[in-house]
N, C-alpha and C positions, 0 to 999 in steps of 0.2 A: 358320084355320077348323077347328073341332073333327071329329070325322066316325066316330066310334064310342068305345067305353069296354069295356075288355077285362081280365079278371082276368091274365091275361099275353101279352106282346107276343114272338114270336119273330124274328129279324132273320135269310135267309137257310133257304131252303126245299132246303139239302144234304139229304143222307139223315142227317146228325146234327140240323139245327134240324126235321126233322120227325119224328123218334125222339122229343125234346124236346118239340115240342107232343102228339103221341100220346100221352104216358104226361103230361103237365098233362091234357089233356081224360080220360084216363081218369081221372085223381083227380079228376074232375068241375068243375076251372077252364074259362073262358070265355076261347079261346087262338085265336090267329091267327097265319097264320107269311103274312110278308112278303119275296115273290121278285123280285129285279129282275127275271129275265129272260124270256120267254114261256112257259117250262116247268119247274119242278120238278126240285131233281135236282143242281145244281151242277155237279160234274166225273161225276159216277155218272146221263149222258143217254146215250139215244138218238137218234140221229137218219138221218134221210132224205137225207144231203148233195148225192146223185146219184140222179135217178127211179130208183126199186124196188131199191136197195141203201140198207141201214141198219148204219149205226156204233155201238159203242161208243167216241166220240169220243173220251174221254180213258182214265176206267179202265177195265178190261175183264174182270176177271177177279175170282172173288168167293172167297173164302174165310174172312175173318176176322170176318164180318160173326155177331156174339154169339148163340149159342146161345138163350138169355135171353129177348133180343129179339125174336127168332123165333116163340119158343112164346108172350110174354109178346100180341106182336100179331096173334097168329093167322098170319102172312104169307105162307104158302103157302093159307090159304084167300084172300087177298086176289090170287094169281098168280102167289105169287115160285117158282118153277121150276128148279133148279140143273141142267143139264146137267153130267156130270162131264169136264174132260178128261185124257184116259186113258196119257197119255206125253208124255215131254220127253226130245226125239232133240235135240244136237250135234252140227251136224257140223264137221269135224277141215279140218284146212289140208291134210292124207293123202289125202283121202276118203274117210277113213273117219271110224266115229259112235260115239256111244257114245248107249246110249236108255237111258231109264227106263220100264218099263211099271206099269201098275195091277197086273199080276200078281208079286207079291214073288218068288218063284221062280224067275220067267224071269229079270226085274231083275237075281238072285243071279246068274245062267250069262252076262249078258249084262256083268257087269263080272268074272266069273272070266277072261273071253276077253280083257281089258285087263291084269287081276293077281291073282291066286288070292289073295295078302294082303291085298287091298282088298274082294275079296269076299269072307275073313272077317272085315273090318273091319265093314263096312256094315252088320249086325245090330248090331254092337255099339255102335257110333256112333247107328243109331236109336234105341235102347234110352236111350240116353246125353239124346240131344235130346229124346228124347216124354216122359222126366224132367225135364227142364231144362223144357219145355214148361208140363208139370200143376203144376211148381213157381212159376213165374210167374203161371200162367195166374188166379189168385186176384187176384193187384194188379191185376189189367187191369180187376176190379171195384169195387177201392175205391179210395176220396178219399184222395191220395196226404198221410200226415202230414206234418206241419212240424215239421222236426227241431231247429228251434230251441225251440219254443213249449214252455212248461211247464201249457199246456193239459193238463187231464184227458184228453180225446178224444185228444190226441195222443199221449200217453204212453202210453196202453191202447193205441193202436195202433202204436206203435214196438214195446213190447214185444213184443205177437203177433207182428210181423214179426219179430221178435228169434227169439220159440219155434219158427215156421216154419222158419227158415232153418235155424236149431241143429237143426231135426227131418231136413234132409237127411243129415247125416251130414260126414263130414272130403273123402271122397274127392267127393263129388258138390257139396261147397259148394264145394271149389278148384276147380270144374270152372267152376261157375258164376263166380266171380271173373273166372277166366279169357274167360268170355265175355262177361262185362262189361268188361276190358278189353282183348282183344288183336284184331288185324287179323283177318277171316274169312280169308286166305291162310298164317298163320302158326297160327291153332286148329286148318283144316283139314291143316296139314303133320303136324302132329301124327298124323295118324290115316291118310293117304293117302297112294301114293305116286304114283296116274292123275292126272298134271297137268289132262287135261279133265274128271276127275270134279271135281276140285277147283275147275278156273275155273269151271265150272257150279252148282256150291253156294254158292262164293265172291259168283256176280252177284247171290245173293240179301242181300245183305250193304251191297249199292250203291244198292239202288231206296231214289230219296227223299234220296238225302244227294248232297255233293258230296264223295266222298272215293273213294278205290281200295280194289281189292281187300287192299289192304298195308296200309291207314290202319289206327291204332288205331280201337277202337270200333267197327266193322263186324261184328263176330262176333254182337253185340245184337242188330242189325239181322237177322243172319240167323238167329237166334232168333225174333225178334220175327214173322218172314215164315214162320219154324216152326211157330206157334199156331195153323195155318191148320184150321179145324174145320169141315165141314160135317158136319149127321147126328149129331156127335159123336165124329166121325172126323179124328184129326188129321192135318196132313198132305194134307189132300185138295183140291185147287182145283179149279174148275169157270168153267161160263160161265154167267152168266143167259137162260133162254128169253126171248128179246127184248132181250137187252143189257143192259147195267147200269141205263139207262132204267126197267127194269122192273123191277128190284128199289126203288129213287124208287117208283116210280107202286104199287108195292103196300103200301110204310109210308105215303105220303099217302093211299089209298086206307082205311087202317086207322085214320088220324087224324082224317078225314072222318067214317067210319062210330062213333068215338069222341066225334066232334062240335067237332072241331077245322075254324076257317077257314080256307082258303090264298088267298093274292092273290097272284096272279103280274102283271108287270109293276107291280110296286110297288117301285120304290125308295128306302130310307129314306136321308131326308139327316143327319141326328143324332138323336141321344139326346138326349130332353126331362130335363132337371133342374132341379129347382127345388126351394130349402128344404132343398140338401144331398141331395135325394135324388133317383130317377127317378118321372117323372110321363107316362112314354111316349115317343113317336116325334114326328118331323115328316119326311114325306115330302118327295120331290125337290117335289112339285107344290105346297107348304104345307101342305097338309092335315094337320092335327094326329089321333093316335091316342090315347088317354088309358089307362095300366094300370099299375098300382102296382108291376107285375116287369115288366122285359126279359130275352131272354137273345138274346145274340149269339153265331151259328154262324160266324161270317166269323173271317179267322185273327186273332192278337193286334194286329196293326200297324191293321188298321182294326177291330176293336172298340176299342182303348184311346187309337189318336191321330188317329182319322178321324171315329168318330161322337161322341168328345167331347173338349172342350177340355184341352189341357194343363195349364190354371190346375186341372182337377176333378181332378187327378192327386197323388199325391207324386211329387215329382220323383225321387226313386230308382227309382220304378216304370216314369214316363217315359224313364228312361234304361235300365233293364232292356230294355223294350220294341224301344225305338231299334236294342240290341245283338242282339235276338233275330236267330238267321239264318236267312233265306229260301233265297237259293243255288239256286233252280228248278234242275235241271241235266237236266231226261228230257223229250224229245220225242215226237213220236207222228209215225208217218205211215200212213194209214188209203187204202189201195188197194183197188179196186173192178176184178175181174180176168172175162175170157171163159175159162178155168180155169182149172186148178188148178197151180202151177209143180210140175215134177218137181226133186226134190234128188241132186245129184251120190254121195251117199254113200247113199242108199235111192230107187234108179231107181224112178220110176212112181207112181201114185197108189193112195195103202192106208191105213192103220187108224193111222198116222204124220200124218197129215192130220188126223185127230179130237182130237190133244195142242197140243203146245207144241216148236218146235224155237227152241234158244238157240243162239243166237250167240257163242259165249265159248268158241273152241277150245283156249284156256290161258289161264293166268296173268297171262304177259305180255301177249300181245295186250288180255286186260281193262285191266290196269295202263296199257298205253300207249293206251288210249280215255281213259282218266281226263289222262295226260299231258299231251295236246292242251285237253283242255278249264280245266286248272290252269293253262294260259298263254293264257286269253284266245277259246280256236278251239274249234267243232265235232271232234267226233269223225271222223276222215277211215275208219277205219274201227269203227265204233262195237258197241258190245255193242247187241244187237239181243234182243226175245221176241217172238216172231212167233205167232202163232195165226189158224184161218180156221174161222170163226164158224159162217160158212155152212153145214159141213162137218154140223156138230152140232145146226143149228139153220137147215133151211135157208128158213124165213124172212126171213132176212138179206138175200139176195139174188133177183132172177129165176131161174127155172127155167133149169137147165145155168149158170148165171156165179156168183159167186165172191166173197166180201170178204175182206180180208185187213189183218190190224190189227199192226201192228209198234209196239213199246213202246222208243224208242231212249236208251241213253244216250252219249253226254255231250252236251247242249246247253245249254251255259251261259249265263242269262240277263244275265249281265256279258260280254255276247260281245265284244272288242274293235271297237271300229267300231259296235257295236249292231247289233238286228236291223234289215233290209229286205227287199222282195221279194227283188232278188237273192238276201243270203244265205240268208231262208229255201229258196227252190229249188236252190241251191248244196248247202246240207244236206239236201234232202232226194234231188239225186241221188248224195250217199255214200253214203246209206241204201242205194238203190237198187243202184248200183254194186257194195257189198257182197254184197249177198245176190244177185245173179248170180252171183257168184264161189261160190256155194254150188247155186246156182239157176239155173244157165244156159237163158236162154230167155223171165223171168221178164217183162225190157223189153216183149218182144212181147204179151204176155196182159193189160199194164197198161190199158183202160178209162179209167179216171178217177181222179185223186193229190189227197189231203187232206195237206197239211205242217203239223203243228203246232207254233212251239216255244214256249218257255215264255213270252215276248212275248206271243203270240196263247193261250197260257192264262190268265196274267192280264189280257189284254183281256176273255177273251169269258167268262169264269167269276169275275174279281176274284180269284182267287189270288193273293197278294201276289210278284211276283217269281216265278210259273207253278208255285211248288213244291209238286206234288200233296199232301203231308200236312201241309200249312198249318203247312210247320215245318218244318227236318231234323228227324230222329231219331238227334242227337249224342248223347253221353253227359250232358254239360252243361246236354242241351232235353229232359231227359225226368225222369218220376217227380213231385218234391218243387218241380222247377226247371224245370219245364213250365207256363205259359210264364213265371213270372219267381218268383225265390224269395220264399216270401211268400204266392203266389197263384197257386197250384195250386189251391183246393180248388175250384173253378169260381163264386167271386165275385169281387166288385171293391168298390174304394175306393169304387164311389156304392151306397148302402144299393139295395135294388132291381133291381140291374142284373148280371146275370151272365152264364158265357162257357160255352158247348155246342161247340164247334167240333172241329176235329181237331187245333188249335195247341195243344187241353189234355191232360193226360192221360187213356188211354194211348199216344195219337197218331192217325198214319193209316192210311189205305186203309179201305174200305168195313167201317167195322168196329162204328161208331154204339154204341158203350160213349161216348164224350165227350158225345153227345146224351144219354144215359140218366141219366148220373151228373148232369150238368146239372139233366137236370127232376128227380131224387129230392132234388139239395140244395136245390133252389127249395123242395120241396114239406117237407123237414125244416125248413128257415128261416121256414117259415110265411109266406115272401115279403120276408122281411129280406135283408140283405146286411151286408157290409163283413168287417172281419178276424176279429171273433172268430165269424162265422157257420162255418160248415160243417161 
């Protein structure tokens, strides 16, 4: 049964398939974006889990989220609010800590008191990164070329890439190499000798992948987590006023007043094609949508082998697919406290409360979280990023109580034995167990326990395999080869139907460049698709 007809159909109401419908409805197409789940928003909700405490369930922290985007949808007049957080305290297996404050200065005196060499490194090392940074920071907006194609469009654009790079210079392109390919534990030896400054820059190198601190290819990663821009300011993460929820609710908010549809509790069963091309959707219930483009926000494994048949495929592409890696490996445990824990290494409650404290008192202790989970098990002591929301936003929670959102790795979604109640609460009291050992006292203040692992992200979100950026971010799954070589440029083999997601490039975390480049190539293609489009 037919049930409306739509200039483009969007699958998947993340804050990339509704970036995606935003900028179709502001090119003045007649767009709809289609949400399984009661609300908007993907892995970037908020929620109510426990009366008068509110989560950022899964992501929780915003940074990367496009400059562009921002101004392009008004979205601070729509709500979106960045609270900044202002430091990220360590603490040591010693008791002692090492912080990072907002204030560069102090930063400087407070890693002199660690190694006076490190703390004439650390200008130089930023200097080095907020370079490496602006030198990237361009791809993150274009349609990654296809290094094989002797396409016009491609070769214009290899080239420029070619005059970019040549424009860094000798000593800053080997830098760059370097960080494309070595370990974030071995770039950063290079430059440091404070083993916890290091495991602490290093865990930025981790989130999203299943690799260590040691792995090759982590150094990208922590690049990539370097880009982090708010205001225009690199470098700067924050929280959303109201959770990451509310950054969702202010691009749907902006797609609406654009004149974009959204259906939540819509779940689409496949992709209509017919005649070699797409002709729309059919939802779980039968009801047919009719629109000459799709574009799908969900990762590659269920846009290219869930919502349509293998036969619609090339089979090298079905196979690309196949091999693409999920490898979920980061949990959550989202705690609802009567207050606030005090930390062993900075007694009492203070201005250490309004940042970020990491769990990564070295190297090794990172490297042996990763250990455990490379054979199968949970993290028994895991890298932890803890932040308390409330703190900065204290609508989060009831007056005088507390929320507290831990970011944990390793929970690897090929856990031997698979997950179950047990091991999910089994994991989630290592979490626990852990940060007492930092946090003495923490058991008793706990209220109410949210355990998420990557299991219950791909249940309650459809993440393939719970992996928050709809993909690692290996060396191998990104750029040209995101997500399969060939088709990068955010189309596909069926003329019509294309892919906005985080599985494309430039990857994840709340960062809604893959929703953008999505609708601009929809909107250059005139609504075509297939290989030579983009």
């Amino acid at each position: 049964m037919a049930s409306g007809h739509y200039d483009a159909i969007v699958i998947g109401g993340g804050h990339n398939g509704l970036i995606a419908a935003a900028y179709l409805a502001r090119a003045g197409k007649r767009v709809v974006v289609l949400e399984r789940r009661p609300r908007v928003g993907g892995a970037a909700v908020t929620e109510e889990i426990f009366p008068g405490f509110k989560f950022s369930m899964f992501s929780y922290v915003v940074s990367l989220l496009r400059p562009e985007i921002i101004r392009d949808l008004s979205l601070p007049r729509h709500g979106l609010h960045i609270l900044p957080l202002e430091s990220t305290v360590t603490p040591m297996e010693n008791g002692d800590y090492l912080a990072g404050w907002g204030d560069h200065d102090e930063t400087r005196r407070e890693l002199y008191r660690h190694s006076p060499r490190d703390a004439d490194a650390y200008d130089e090392y930023g200097r080095l990164m907020h370079f490496m940074a602006q030198a990237v920071k361009p791809i993150l907006s274009m349609v990654p070329p296809d290094p094989t194609s002797f396409a016009l469009g491609d070769l214009r654009a290899l080239l420029g890439l070619g005059r970019h790079f040549r424009g860094l210079g000798s000593e800053r392109l080997h830098a760059l190499v370097k960080l494309m390919t070595m370990s974030s534990a071995d770039f950063l030896d290079e430059w440091f000798e404070t083993d916890v400054l290091k495991a602490t820059k290093a865990a930025s190198g981790i989130i999203g992948t299943f690799l260590g601190p040691r792995s090759p290819g982590t150094a990208y990663v922590l690049l990539h987590h370097y880009m982090g821009e708010l205001d225009g300011v690199f470098r700067a993460w924050g929280f959303a006023k109201g959770g990451t929820g509310a950054v969702s609710e202010a691009i749907a908010s902006a797609a609406r007043e654009l004149g974009a549809e959204i259906r939540c509790e819509a779940s689409v069963a496949r992709v209509l094609v017919r005649g070699g091309r797409v002709r729309g959707v059919v939802l779980d219930t039968g009801d047919e949508l009719a629109a000459p483009v799709v574009l799908s926000s969900l990762d590659p494994r269920r846009t290219f082998l869930e919502l349509l048949e293998p036969a619609q495929l090339p089979a090298d592409l079905v196979a690309d697919i196949r091999r693409f890696k999920f490898r979920g490996s980061s949990g959550k445990v989202n705690l609802a406290l009567d207050a606030l824990p005090s930390f062993t290494c900075m007694p009492g409650i203070g201005r250490q409360h309004r940042g970020a404290f990491s769990i990564s008192p070295s190297l090794d202790y990172v490297e042996r979280a990763y250990d455990d989970a490379k054979y199968g098990e949970f993290s028994r002591r895991p890298y932890m990023d803890i932040v308390f929301p409330s703190v900065i936003d204290p609508g989060m929670a009831p007056p005088g109580k507390h929320v507290m959102s831990i970011f944990v790795q390793y929970a690897p979604y090929h856990l031997n034995g698979g997950w179950n109640d047990a091991r999910r609460e089994a994991f989630g009291d290592a979490v626990i167990d852990t940060v007492e050992t930092f946090a003495p006292g923490l058991k008793q203040r706990i209220l109410h326990r949210q355990v998420l692992t990557p299991a219950d992200i791909e249940r309650i979100t459809g993440l393939s395999e719970g992996n928050i950026f709809a993909g690692e971010l290996a060396l191998h799954q990104l750029f040209f080869l995101r997500p399969a070589p060939g088709w990068a440029k955010f189309t596909t083999p069926v003329p019509g139907y294309y892919q906005c997601g985080s599985g494309t490039h430039p990857g994840g975390g709340i960062m809604g460049a893959s929703g953008r480049l999505g609708a601009l190539a929809v909107l250059k293609n005139g609504g075509g698709g297939g290989r030579e489009a983009g």
